[in-house]
C-alpha positions as CSV (number, residue, x, y, z in Angstrom):
1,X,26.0,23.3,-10.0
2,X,22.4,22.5,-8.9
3,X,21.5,19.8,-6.5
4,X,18.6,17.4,-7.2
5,X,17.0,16.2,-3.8
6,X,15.5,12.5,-3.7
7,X,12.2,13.3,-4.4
8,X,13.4,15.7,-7.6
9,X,15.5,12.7,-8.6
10,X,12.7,9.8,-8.5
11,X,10.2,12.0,-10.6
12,X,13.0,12.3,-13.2
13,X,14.1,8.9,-13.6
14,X,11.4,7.1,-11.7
15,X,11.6,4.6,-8.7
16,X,8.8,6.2,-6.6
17,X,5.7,4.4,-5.3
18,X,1.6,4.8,-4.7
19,X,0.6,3.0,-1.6
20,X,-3.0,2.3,-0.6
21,X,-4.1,0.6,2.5
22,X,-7.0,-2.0,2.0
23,X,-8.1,-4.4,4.7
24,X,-6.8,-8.1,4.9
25,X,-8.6,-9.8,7.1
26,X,-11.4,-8.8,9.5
27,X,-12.5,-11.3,12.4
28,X,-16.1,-10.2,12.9
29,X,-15.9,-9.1,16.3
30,X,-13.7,-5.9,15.6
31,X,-10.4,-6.4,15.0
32,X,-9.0,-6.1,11.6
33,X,-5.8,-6.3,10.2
34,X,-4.8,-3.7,7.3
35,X,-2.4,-3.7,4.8
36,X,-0.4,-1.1,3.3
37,X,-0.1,-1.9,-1.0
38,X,2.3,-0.5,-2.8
39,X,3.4,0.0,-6.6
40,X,6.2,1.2,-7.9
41,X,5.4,3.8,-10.6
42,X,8.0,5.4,-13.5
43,X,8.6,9.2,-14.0
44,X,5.0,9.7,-15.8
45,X,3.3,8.0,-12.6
46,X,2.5,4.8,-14.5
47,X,2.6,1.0,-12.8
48,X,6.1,-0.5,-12.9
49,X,6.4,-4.1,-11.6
50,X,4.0,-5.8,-9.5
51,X,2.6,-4.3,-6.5
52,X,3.8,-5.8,-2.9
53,X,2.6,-5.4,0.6
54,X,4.9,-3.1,1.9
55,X,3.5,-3.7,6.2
56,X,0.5,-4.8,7.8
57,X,-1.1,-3.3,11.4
58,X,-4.2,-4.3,13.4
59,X,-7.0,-1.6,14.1
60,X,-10.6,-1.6,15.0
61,X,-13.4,-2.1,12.8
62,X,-17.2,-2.3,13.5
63,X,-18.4,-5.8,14.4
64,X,-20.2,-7.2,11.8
65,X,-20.6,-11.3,12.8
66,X,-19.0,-12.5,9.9
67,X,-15.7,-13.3,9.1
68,X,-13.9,-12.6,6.4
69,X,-10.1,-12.8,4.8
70,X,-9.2,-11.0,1.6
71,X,-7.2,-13.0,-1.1
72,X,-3.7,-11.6,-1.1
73,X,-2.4,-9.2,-4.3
C-alpha cells in the first residue's frame, strides 16, 4: 500500500497555506515590527477563508522620521 506524506496529502485535498510577510508598523527611527500573513489555499492553490496573521517579530528598518502603522488585514 502506498503512503501519502503531509505535504502529498494537503495538495490532494487542500488545507495548505501562502504566507507573506509585510510590515505593521514602523516607528521612524528604525525599528519595525513585521508580520507574517497567511492564507489558507485549496488543492488548485486558490484563497480559502480569510487570511490571518499567523506571528509578528521586530527588525531594523532604515530611519525615515516619520511614523507610520499599517491598517490590519
Amino acid at each position: 500500500m502506498y503512503k501519502l506524506d503531509v505535504a502529498e496529502a494537503k495538495t490532494i485535498v487542500g488545507g495548505e497555506e501562502k504566507c507573506w510577510v509585510s510590515t505593521y508598523s514602523n516607528d521612524g527611527k528604525g525599528n519595525c515590527v513585521r508580520k507574517v500573513v497567511c492564507h489558507s489555499v485549496d488543492k488548485h492553490g486558490n484563497p480559502v477563508g480569510s487570511e490571518y496573521i499567523k506571528s509578528t517579530y521586530s527588525e531594523s528598518c532604515p530611519v525615515t522620521g516619520r511614523p507610520v502603522t499599517y491598517p490590519k488585514p
